[in-house]
SESE-888937 format. One record per residue (C-alpha): y, x negated, z. Coordinates in pm, whole numbers, plus 32768, in hexadecimal, padded with zeros to 4 digits. Layout:
! residues N
YXZ/...
//
This chain:
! residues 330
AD668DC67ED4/ACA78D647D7B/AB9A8E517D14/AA698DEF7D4E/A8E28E4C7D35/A8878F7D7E23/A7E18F037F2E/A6DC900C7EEE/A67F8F877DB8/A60D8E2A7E49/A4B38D8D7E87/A4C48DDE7FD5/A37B8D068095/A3208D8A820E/A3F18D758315/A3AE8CFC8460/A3F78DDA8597/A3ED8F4B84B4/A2978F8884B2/A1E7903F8354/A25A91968302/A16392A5836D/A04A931F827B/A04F94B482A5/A0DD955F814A/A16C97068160/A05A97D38092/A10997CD7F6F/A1B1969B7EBD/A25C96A07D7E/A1C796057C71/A28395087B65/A1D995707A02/A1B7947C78D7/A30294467819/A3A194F876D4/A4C6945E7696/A5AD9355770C/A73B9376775C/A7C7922A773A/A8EA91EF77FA/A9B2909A7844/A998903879BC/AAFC8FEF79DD/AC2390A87948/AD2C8FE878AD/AE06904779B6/ACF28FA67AD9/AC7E91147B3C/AAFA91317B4C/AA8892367A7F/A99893147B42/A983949A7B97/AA2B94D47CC4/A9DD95E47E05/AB16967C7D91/AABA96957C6A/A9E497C97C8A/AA4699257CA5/A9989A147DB0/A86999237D9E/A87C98F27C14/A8CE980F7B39/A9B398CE7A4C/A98F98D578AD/AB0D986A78A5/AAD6972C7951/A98D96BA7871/AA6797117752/ABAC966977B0/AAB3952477CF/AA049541768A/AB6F958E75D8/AC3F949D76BC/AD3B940475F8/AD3792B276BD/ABFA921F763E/ABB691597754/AB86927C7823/AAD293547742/A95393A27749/A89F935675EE/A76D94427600/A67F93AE7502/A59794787443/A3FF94DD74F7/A35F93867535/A1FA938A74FC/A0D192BA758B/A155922776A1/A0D59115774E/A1C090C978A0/A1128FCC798A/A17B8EEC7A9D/A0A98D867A92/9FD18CD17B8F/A09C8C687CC8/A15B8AFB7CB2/A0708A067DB8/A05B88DD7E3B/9F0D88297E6D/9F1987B37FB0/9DB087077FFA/9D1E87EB7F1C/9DC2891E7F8E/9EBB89D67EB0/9FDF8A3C7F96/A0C68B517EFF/A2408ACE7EB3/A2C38BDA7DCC/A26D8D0E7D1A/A1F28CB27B9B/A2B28D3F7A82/A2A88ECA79F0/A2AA8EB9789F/A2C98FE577D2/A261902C7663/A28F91747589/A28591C67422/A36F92B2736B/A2A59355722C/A30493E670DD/A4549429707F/A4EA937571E5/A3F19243714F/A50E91C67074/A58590647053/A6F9912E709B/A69691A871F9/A5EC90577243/A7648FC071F3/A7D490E672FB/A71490637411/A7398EF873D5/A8C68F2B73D2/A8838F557586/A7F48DE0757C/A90F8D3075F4/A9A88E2576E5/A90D8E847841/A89E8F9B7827/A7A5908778F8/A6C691E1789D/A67C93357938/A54A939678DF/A52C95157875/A3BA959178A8/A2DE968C7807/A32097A378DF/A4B6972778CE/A4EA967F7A1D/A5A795697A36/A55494347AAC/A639932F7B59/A65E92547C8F/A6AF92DC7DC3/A7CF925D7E43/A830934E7F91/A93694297F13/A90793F77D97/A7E193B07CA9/A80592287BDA/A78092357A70/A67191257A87/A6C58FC07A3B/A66C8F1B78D4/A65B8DBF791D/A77E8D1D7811/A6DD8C9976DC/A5808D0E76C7/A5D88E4E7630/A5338E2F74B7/A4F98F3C7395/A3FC8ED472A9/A3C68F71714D/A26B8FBE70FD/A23590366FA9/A145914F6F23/9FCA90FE6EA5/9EDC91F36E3E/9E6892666F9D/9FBD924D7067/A11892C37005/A25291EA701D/A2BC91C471C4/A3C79100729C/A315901E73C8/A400901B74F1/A3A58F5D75E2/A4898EBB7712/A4478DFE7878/A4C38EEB799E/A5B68E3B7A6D/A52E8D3C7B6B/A5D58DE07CAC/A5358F477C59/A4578FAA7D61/A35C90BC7CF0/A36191757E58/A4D891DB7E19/A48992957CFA/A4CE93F67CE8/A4FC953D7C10/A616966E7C07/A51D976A7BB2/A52A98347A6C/A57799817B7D/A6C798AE7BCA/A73198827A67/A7CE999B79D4/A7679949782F/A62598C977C5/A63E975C77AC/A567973C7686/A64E981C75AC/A77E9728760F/A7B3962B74BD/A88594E674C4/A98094BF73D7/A95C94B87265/AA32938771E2/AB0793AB70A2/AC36932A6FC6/ACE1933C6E85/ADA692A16DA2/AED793136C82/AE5893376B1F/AF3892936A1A/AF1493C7690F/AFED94A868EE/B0FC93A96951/B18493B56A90/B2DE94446AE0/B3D3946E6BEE/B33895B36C58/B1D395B56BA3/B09394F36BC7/AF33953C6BBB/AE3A94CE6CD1/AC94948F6CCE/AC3694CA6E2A/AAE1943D6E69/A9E693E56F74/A950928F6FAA/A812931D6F34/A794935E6DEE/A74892866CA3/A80191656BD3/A8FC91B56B33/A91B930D6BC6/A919933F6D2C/A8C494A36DB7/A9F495A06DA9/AAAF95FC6EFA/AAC497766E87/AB8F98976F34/ACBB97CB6F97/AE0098C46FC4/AF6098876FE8/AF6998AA714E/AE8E977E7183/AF9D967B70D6/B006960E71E7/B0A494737274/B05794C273E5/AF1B955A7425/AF8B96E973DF/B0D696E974BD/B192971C736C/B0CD97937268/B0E597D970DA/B186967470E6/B1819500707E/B22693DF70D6/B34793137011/B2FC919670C2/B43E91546FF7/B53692247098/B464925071D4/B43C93D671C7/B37094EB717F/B38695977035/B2F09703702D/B1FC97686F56/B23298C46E74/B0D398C36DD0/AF8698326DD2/AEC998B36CB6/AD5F98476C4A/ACFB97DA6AE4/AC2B98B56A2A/AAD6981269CB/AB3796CD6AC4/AAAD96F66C3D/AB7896406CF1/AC9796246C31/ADE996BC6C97/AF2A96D56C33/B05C96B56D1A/B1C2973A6CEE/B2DA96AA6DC8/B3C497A06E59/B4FC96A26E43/B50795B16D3F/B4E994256D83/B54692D06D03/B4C992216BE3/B40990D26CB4/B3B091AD6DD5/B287917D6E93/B1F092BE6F12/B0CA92D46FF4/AFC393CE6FC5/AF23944870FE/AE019576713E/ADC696187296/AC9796F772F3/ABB4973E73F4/AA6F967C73C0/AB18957972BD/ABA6944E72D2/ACA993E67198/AD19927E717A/AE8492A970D0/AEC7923A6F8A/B00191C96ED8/B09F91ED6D81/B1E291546CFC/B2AF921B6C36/B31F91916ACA/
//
């Protein structure tokens, strides 16, 4: 069967025979606060799986700290939740019904359109992090929201909460630049799917989340490359591990990198690098950092290789994301 839409998402008009839903509310009804921050999430997995939180996903009633952080740190990236930084002055409103004028009388055919607009401010106002966000244009992608008091916010979908639809192609991250009475800020701002209904929203309390949802941090991104000087050799180079932040030339250091987190397959074997030459892992004896360079490194080989070699460079750690680098060796 092809995936489709859930049928609880759709513009669902009234229908004949069922009569309206009673009016009476319990005493007490939970509340959806104002949103904090967003976890982007593509609707579909490569593999066709939804991507959603699950009944069974919960422990005794709560949603346990190892599953948020096996999301966040997911190696697949089209399963993996990007938790953006606090969003700030939120505007997130559904337009005027779609009529018909029918002898002057506007009869309802579909809901209008929620649009939703936020700004990120200071240092998550960089042109960088508007690059960040505009890199989910093209893919279909969908968004819990996390609120002030850390619920999160989804579509209910029977046994398992839906991240909310982003309709494809209106997401947009605009650069606005400092003046004298504003500081530098991203504008977000994307249509909410067509088939969303509002009524099926829903929260998993904060109480049903074991961490604090605000605390939780997407993933920093980061890379390197080999430095020509001193010359490379079949078991020496020297590395510059950097983030995709900072100035030109000189982007900011990725500090605090250790052996261990060498590594071609996302920590299974670690203290390691990869010989695309020979098609196998070469271990690592020594990662040492250069006095007076942040950032820069030295690596020893245990075992040495080839002259015209091409090694590949590689960095797992919790809360980072390294895009491998190569080197050839002369």
């Amino acid at each position: 069967m092809p995936l489709t839409k859930s049928k609880k998402a759709m513009f669902e008009p009234c229908t004949c025979g069922t009569g309206g839903k009673n009016t009476g509310q319990p005493n007490c009804v939970p509340q959806i606060n104002r949103v904090a921050l967003l976890a982007l999430v593509q609707t579909f997995a490569d593999d066709g799986t939804r991507n959603s939180i699950k009944k069974t996903d919960f422990v005794n009633g709560v949603l346990p700290e190892t599953f948020i952080d096996a999301k966040i740190n997911e190696p697949d990236p089209s399963k993996r939740w990007y938790i953006t930084p606090k969003i700030n002055t939120v505007t997130d409103v559904r337009a005027e019904p779609v009529t018909f004028d029918i002898d002057g009388i506007a009869a309802i055919v579909d809901q209008g359109i929620r649009t939703f607009l936020g700004s990120y401010y200071s240092k998550s106002g960089s042109p960088q992090f508007a690059g960040v966000l505009n890199s989910f244009q093209c893919l279909d992608m969908s968004e819990f929201e996390i609120t002030v008091d850390g619920a999160i916010v989804g579509i209910d979908n029977g046994d398992e909460l839906l991240p909310i639809d982003i309709e494809t192609g209106t997401l947009y991250a605009g650069v606005v630049k400092r003046t004298k009475t504003d500081p530098n800020s991203v504008s977000l701002t994307f249509a909410v799917g067509e088939l969303v209904r509002d009524e099926n929203l829903i929260q998993i309390g904060a109480g049903s989340i074991e961490p604090n949802m605000l605390l939780k941090k997407g993933l920093i991104d980061s890379t390197g490359e080999a430095l020509a000087a001193p010359v490379i050799t079949t078991t020496t180079v020297r590395v510059d591990l950097n983030y995709a932040y900072g100035e030109f030339p000189n982007k900011l250091p990725r500090k605090d990198v250790v052996v261990a987190d060498l590594s071609p397959d996302n920590g299974v074997t670690p203290s390691t690098v990869f010989n695309k030459s020979t098609s196998s892992n070469v271990a690592v004896t020594s990662l040492t950092p250069v006095t007076g360079e942040d950032g820069v490194y030295d690596i020893v080989l245990a075992v040495a290789q080839n002259s015209t070699d091409e090694i590949s460079v590689d960095v797992y750690k919790l809360g980072f994301d390294f895009e491998a680098f190569t080197y050839l060796i002369p």
